[in-house]
C-alpha positions as CSV (number, residue, x, y, z in Angstrom):
1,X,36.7,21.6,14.8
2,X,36.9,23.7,18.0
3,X,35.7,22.0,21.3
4,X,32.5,23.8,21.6
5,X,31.9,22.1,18.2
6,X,32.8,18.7,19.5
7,X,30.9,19.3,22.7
8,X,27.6,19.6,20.7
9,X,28.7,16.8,18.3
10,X,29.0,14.5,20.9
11,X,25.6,15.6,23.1
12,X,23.9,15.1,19.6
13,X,25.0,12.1,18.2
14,X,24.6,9.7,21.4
15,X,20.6,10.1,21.5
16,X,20.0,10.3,17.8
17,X,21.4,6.8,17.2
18,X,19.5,6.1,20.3
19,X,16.2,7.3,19.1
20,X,16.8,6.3,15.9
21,X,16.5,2.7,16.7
22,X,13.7,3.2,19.6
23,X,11.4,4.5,16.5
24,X,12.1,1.9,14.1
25,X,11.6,-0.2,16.7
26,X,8.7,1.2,17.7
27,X,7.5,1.2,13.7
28,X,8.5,-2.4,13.5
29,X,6.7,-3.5,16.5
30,X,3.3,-1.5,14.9
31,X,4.1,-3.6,11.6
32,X,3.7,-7.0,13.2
33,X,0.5,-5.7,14.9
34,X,-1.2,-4.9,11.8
35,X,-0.4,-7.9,10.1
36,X,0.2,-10.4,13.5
37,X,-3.0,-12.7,12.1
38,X,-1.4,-13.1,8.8
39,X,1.4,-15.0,10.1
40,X,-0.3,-17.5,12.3
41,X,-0.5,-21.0,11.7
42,X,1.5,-21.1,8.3
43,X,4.7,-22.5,9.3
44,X,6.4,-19.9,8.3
45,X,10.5,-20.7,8.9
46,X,13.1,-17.8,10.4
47,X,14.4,-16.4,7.2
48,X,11.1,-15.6,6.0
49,X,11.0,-13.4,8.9
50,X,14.5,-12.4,9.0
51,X,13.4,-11.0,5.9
52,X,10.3,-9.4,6.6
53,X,11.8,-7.3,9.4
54,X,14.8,-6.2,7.2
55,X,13.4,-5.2,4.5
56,X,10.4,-3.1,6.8
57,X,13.4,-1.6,9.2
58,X,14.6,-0.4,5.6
59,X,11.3,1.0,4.8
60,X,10.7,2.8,8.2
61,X,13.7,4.3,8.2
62,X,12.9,7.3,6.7
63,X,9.9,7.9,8.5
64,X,12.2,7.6,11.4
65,X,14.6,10.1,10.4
66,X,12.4,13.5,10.8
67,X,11.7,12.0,15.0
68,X,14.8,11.1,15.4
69,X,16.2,14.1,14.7
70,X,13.7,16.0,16.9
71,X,13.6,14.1,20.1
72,X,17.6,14.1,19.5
73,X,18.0,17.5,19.6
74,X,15.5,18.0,21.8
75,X,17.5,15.9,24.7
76,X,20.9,17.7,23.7
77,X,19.9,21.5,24.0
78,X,17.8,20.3,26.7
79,X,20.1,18.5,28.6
80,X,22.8,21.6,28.2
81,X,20.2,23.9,29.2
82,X,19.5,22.1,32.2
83,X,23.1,22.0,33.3
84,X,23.6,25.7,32.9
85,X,25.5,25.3,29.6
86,X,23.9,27.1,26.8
87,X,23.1,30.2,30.1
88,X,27.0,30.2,30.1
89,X,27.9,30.2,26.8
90,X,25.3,32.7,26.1
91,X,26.9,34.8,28.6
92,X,30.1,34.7,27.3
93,X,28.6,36.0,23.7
94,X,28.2,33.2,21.5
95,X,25.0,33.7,19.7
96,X,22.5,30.8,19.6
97,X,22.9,30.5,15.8
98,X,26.7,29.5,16.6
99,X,26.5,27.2,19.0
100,X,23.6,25.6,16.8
101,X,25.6,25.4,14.0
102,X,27.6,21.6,14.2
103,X,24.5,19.9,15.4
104,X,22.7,21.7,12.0
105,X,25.0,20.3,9.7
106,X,25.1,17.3,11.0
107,X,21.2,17.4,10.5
108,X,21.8,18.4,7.2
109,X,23.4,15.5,6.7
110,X,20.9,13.4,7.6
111,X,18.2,15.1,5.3
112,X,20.8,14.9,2.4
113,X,21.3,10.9,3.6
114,X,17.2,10.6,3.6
115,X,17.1,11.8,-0.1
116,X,19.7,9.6,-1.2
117,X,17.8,6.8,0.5
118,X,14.2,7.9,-0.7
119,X,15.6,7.8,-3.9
120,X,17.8,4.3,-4.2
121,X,17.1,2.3,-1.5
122,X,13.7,2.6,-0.1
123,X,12.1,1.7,-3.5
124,X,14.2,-1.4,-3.5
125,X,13.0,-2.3,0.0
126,X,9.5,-1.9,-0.4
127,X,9.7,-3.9,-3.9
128,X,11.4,-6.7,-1.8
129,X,9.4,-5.7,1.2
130,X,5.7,-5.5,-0.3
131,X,6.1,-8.8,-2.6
132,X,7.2,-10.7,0.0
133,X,4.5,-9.7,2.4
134,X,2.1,-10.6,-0.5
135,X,3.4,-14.0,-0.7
136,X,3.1,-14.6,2.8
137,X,-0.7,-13.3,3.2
138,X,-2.0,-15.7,0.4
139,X,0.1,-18.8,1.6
140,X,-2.4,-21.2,3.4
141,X,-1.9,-22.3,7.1
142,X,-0.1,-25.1,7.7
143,X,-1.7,-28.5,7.8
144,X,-3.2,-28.6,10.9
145,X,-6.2,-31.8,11.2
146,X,-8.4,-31.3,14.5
147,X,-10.4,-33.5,16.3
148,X,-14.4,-33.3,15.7
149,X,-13.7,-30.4,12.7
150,X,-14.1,-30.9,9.0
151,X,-11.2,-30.2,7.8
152,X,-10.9,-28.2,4.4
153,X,-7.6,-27.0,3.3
154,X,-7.0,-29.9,0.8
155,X,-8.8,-28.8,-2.5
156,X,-11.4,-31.6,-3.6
157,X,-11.5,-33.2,-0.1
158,X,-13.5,-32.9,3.7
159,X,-12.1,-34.7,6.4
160,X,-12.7,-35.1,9.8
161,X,-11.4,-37.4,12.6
162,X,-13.0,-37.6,15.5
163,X,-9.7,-38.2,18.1
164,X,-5.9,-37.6,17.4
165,X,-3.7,-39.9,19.5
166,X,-0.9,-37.9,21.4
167,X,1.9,-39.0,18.3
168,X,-0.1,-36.9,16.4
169,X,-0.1,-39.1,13.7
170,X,-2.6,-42.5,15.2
171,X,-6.4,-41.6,14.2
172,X,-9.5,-42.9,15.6
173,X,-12.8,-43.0,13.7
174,X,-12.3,-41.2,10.1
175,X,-14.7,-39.9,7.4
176,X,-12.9,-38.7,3.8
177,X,-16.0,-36.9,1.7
178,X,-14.3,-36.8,-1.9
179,X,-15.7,-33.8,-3.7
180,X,-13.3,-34.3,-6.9
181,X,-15.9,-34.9,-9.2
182,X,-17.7,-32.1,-8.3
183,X,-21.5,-34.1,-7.7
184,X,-21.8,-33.8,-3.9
185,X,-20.9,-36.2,-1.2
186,X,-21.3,-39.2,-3.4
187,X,-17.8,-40.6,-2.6
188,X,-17.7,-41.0,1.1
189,X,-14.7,-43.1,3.2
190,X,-15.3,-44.5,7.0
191,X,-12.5,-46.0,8.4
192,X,-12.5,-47.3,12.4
193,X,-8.6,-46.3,12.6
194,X,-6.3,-45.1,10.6
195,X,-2.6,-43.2,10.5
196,X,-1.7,-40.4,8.4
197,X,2.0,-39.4,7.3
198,X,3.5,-37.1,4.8
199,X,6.0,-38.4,1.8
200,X,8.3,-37.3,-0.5
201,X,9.5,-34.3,0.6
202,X,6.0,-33.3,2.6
203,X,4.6,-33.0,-0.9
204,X,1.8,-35.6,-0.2
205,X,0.0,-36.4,2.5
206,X,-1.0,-39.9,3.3
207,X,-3.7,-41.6,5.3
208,X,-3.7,-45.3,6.5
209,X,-7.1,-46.1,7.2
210,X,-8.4,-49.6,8.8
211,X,-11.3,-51.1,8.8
212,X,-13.1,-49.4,6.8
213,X,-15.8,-48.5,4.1
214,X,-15.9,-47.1,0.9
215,X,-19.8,-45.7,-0.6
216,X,-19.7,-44.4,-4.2
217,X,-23.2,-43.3,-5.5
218,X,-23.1,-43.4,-9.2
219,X,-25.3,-44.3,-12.3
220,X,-25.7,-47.6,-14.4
221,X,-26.7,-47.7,-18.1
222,X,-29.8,-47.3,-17.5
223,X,-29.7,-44.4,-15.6
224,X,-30.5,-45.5,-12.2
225,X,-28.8,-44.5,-8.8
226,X,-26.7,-47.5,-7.8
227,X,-24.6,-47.7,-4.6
228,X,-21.2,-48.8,-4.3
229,X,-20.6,-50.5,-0.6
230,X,-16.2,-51.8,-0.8
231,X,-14.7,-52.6,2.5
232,X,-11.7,-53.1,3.8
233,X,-9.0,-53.7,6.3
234,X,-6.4,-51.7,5.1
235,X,-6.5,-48.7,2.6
236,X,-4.6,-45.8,1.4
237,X,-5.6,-42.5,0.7
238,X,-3.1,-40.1,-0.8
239,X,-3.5,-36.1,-0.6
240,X,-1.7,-33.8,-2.7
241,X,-0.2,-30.7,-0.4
242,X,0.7,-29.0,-3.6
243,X,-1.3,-25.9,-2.7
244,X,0.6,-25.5,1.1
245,X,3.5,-24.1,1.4
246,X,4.9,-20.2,0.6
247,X,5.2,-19.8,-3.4
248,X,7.3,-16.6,-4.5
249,X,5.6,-14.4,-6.7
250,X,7.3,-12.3,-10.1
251,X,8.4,-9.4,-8.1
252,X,8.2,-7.7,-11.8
253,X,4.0,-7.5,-11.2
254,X,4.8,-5.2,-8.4
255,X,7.0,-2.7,-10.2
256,X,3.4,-1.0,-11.3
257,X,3.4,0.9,-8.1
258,X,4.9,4.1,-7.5
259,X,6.7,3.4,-3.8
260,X,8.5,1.0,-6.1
261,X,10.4,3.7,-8.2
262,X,12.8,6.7,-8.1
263,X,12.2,10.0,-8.8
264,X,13.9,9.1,-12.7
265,X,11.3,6.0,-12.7
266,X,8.6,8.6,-11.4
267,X,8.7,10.8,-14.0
268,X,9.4,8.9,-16.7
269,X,6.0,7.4,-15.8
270,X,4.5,11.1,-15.2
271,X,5.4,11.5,-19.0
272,X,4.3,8.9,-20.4
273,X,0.9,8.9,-18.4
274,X,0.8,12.5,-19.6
275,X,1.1,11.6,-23.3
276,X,-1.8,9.2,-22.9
277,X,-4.3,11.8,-21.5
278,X,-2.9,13.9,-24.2
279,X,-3.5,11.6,-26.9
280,X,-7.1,10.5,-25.3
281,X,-8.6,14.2,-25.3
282,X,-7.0,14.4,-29.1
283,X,-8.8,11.7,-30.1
284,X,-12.2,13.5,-28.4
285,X,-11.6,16.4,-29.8
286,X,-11.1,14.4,-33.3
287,X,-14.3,12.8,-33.4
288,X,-16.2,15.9,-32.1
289,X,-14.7,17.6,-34.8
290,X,-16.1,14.4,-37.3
291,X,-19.3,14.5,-35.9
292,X,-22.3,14.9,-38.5
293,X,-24.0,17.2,-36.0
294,X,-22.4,19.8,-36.9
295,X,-24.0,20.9,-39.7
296,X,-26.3,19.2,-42.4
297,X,-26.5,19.5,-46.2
298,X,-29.5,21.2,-47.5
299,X,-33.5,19.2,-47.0
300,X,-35.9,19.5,-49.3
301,X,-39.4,18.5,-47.8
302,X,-41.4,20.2,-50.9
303,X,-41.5,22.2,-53.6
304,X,-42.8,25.0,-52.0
305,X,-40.6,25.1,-48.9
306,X,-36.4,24.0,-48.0
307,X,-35.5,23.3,-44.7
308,X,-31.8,24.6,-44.1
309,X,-29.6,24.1,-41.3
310,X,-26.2,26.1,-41.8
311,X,-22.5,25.3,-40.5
312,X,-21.6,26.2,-37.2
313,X,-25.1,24.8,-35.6
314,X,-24.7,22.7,-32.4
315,X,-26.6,19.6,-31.4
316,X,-28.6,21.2,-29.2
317,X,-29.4,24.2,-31.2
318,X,-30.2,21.6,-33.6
319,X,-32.9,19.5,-31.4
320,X,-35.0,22.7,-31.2
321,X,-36.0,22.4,-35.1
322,X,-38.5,19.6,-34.4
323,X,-41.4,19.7,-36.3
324,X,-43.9,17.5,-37.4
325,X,-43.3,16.4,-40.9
326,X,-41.7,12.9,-41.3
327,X,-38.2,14.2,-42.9
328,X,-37.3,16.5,-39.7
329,X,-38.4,13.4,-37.4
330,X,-36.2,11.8,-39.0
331,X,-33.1,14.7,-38.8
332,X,-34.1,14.9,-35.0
333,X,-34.1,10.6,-34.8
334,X,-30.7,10.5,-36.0
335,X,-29.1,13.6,-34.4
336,X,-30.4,12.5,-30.9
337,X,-29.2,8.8,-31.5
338,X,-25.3,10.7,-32.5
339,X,-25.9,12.7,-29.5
340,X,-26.5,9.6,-27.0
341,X,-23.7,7.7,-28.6
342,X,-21.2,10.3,-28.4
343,X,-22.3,10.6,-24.5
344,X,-21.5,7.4,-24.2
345,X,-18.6,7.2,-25.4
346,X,-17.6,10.7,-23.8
347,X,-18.2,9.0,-20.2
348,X,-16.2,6.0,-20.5
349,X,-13.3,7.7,-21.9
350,X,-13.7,10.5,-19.3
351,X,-13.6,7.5,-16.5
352,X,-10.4,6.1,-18.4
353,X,-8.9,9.6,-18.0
354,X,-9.9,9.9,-14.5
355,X,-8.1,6.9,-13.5
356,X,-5.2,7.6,-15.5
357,X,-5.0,11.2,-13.7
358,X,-5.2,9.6,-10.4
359,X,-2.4,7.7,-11.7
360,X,-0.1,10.8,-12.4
361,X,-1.6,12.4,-9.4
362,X,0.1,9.6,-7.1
363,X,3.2,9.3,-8.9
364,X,3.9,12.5,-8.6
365,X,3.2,13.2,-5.2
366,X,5.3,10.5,-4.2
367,X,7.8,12.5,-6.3
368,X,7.8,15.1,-3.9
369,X,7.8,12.9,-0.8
370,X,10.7,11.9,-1.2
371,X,12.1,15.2,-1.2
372,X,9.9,16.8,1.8
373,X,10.3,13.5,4.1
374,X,14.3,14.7,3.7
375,X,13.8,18.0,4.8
376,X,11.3,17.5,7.3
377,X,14.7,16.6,8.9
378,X,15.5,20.6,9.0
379,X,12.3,21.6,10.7
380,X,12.3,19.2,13.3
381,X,15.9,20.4,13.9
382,X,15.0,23.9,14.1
383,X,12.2,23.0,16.6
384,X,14.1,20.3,18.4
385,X,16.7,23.3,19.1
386,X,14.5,25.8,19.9
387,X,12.1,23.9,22.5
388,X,15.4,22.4,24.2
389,X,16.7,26.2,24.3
390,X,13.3,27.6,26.1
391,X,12.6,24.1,28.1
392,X,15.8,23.2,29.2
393,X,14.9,20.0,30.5
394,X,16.9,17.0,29.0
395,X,16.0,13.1,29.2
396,X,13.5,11.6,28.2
397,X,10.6,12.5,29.8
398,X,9.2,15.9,28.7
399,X,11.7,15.7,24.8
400,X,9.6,12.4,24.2
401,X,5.9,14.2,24.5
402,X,7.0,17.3,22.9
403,X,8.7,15.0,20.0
404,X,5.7,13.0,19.7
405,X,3.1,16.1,19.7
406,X,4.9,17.1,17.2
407,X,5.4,14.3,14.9
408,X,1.6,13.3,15.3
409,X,1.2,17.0,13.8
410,X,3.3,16.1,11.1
411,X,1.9,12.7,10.4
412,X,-1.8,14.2,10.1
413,X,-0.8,17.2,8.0
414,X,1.1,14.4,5.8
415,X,-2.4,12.1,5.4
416,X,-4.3,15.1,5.0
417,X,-2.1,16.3,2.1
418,X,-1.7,12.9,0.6
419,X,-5.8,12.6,0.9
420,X,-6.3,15.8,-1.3
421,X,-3.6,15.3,-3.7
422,X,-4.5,11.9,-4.5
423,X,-7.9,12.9,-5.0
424,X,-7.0,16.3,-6.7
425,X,-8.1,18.8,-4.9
426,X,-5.1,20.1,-4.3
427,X,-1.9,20.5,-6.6
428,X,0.8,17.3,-5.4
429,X,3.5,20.0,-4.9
430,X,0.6,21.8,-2.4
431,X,0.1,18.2,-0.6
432,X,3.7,17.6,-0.1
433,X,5.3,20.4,1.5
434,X,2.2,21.9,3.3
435,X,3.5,19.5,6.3
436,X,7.3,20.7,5.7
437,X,6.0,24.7,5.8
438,X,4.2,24.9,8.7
439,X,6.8,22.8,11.0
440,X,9.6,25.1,8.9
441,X,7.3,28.5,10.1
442,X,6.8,27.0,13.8
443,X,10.7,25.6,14.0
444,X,11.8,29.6,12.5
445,X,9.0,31.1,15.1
446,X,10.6,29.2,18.1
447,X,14.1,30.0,17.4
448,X,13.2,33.8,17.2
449,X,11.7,33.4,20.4
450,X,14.5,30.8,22.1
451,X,17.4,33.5,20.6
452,X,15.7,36.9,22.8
453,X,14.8,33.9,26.1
C-alpha cells in the first residue's frame, strides 16, 4: 500500500467508526422514544434491557451503514480539501478516480459486510429483537396499590385503600370487592387496618386486614336474597400475582414474518406461496370448466316446438333466453342461482389470493432489501466523495446537513418504494432499487462534476 493510500485509509476510517456509532445511537435513542410508555411501571430488571438495546443496535446497524459511509467520506475529502490536499495532489496529476480508489474499496467492503449481515444476522436479531419486545409490551405493570384508586390489575378482584403508611406495606381503611363469581359486587370486604405482603417467591400477594367486615349477598332455598354480615379482628386475604411478571413467548410463532428470514428462507417461501396461488386459480379454472352453464342438453316444452341451447354458450348469453313458459323459468332459476354461487365463491377465493399475493409481494421485496440496503453503501460513497471534492469543508458541521439531506432522500424514496410494492403497484425489484438508482445517478453526476472542479 503506497502512502497516499494510507493517507486516505487513515482520514476515512477515523470518522466512519465515529459516525457509525453516533447513528446507531441516534437510532437507538428514536427506538426508546417510540416505545418509552411501554416500559414504564413493569419492573422490568437490567438484562431485559441489556437485551433490548443489543439485539435493536444489531437491527440498526444496517440502516446505519449507508450514513455512515456518507457523512464519513464526506468529512475525509472534505477535510483534505480544506487543507489544500486533494488541490495538491491534483496538481501533481493524480486523477480523482486514484486518489478515491482505497477509500472505495474499503466502502466496498462495507456493502459486501452489509449483505453478509442482511442475510445471517439481522434476521436473527430481529427474531430475538421483535419477540422479545412482544413480551415486554403485553407484560402488566408492576403491582403498584394507590391511595383513593380502585385498584384492578388482579383478575377477579377491586381494591382500594384509602392511605398507604410510608413502609409501604401498613394500610388504613380497605375495601376488597370480590368479582370471582362473576354476579357483581356481592362479596364485599371492609377492614379498618390492614398490611399487605407478598410470599413465596412474590407469587402471591397477601393482605392482613383488621377489624373488619365481610357482606356476601347470596340466595337461600327458597330463592330469596339473604345477606351474609361476618366480622372480624383479624383476616387474610390471599391474591394470586400469577398474571404479573414478564412470560417468554415461543419465538417459533414469530418465524411467520419475512424480516425473520434469509434470502434462502425468502424464497423458499416465494415458491411455495407461488404454488398455492397456482394451485387456487387451477382449482377455478376446474370448476368453471365443470360448470353446467355451459351448455344444456336438449328441452322439450311441446310437441310442436324444442328449445335448444348448444355448447359453447355462456351464462350470460344464456340469461337472455327468458321467456315465459314454466320450463325456461325454470332453466333461467337454476342458471342464475349457479351464477350467484359461483360469484361467491369466485370472491372469497379471489380475497384468499389477494392476501396470499401480498404475502409474496413482501417477502420478496424484502429479498431485495437486503441486497440494495448493501449497495446503497456505494452511492453514498460516490456522493460523500464528490460533495467533499466540490465543498471542501471538513467537520462536522456542513458533512452532517448534507449527509442528513441526503439520507432523508433516501429514507422517503425507500417508504415510497416499499408503499407501492407492498401494495403492487409496482414490481418489488422496481420498489427496491429505485432509492439505490437515483442516489447511484446523482453520486455518478457529482463526481463528473467534482473530477472537471
Amino acid at each position: 500500500m503506497k502512502k497516499i493510500d494510507k493517507l486516505f485509509v487513515k482520514s476515512y476510517i477515523g470518522p466512519f467508526v465515529l459516525t457509525t456509532a453516533i447513528v446507531v445511537f441516534i437510532f437507538l435513542m428514536r427506538f426508546l422514544m417510540i416505545y418509552f410508555n411501554d416500559f414504564i411501571g413493569k419492573n422490568l430488571d437490567g438484562v431485559v434491557f441489556a437485551k433490548l438495546f443489543f439485539y435493536f443496535t444489531l437491527m440498526t446497524l444496517p440502516m446505519s451503514l449507508p450514513l455512515a459511509t456518507l457523512l464519513a467520506t464526506l468529512m475525509c475529502f472534505g477535510n483534505m480539501g480544506e487543507r489544500s490536499e486533494l488541490t495538491a495532489m491534483k496538481s501533481a496529476g493524480i486523477p480523482l478516480t486514484r486518489l478515491i480508489m482505497p477509500t472505495f474499496v474499503l466502502s466496498a467492503f462495507v456493502a459486501v459486510f452489509s449483505l453478509i449481515y442482511n442475510n445471517y444476522v439481522n434476521p436473527w436479531a430481529n427474531l430475538k429483537g421483535w419477540s422479545l419486545l412482544y413480551d415486554v409490551k403485553t407484560t402488566k405493570p408492576a403491582l403498584n396499590i394507590q391511595e383513593g384508586i380502585f385498584y384492578n390489575q388482579i383478575n377477579g378482584y377491586r381494591i382500594k385503600v384509602e392511605k398507604k403508611m410510608p413502609d409501604g406495606q401498613t394500610l388504613k381503611n380497605v375495601i376488597v370487592y370480590d368479582h370471582n363469581g362473576g354476579n357483581g359486587n356481592k362479596n364485599v370486604t371492609l377492614a379498618d387496618s390492614g398490611r399487605m405482603y407478598t410470599v413465596n417467591m412474590e407469587s402471591q400477594l397477601v393482605f392482613e386486614l383488621y377489624n373488619g367486615v365481610n357482606y356476601t349477598e347470596g340466595t337461600n332455598y327458597n330463592n330469596a336474597t339473604q345477606l351474609t354480615e361476618y366480622a372480624f379482628r383479624k383476616n387474610k386475604l390471599v391474591f394470586p400475582l400469577g398474571s404479573f411478571g414478564m412470560k417468554r413467548t415461543d419465538e417459533n410463532d414469530f418465524t411467520y414474518h419475512e424480516y425473520m428470514k434469509s434470502i434462502p428462507e425468502l424464497n423458499a417461501k416465494i415458491d411455495s406461496l407461488n404454488k398455492v396461488v397456482d394451485e387456487k386459480m387451477g382449482q377455478q379454472a376446474t370448476s368453471f370448466k365443470r360448470m353446467e352453464l355451459y351448455s344444456f342438453p336438449e328441452i322439450s316444452t311441446d310437441t310442436a316446438r324444442k328449445i335448444t341451447i348448444k355448447s359453447g354458450k355462456w351464462a350470460d348469453s344464456l340469461l337472455a333466453y327468458v321467456e315465459k313458459n314454466t320450463t325456461t323459468q325454470e332453466l333461467y332459476s337454476s342458471a342464475r342461482t349457479k351464477v350467484e354461487s359461483q360469484k361467491s365463491q369466485l370472491v372469497g377465493d379471489m380475497s384468499y389470493l389477494l392476501s396470499v399475493e401480498r404475502s409474496v409481494w413482501a417477502a420478496d421485496l424484502e429479498r431485495w432489501n437486503k441486497a440494495t440496503t448493501a449497495f446503497s453503501c456505494l452511492a453514498m460513497f460516490l456522493i460523500g466523495a464528490a460533495l467533499g471534492s466540490i465543498i471542501k469543508r471538513g467537520g462536522f458541521g456542513m458533512p452532517v446537513l448534507v449527509s442528513i439531506a441526503f439520507f432523508i432522500l433516501y429514507y422517503l424514496m425507500q417508504q415510497l418504494g416499499n408503499k407501492y410494492a407492498k401494495e403492487g403497484l409496482i414490481p418489488s425489484i422496481v420498489g427496491a432499487w429505485f432509492p439505490f438508482t437515483v442516489l447511484f445517478l446523482i453520486g455518478v453526476l457529482l463526481m463528473r462534476r467534482a473530477r472537471n472542479f
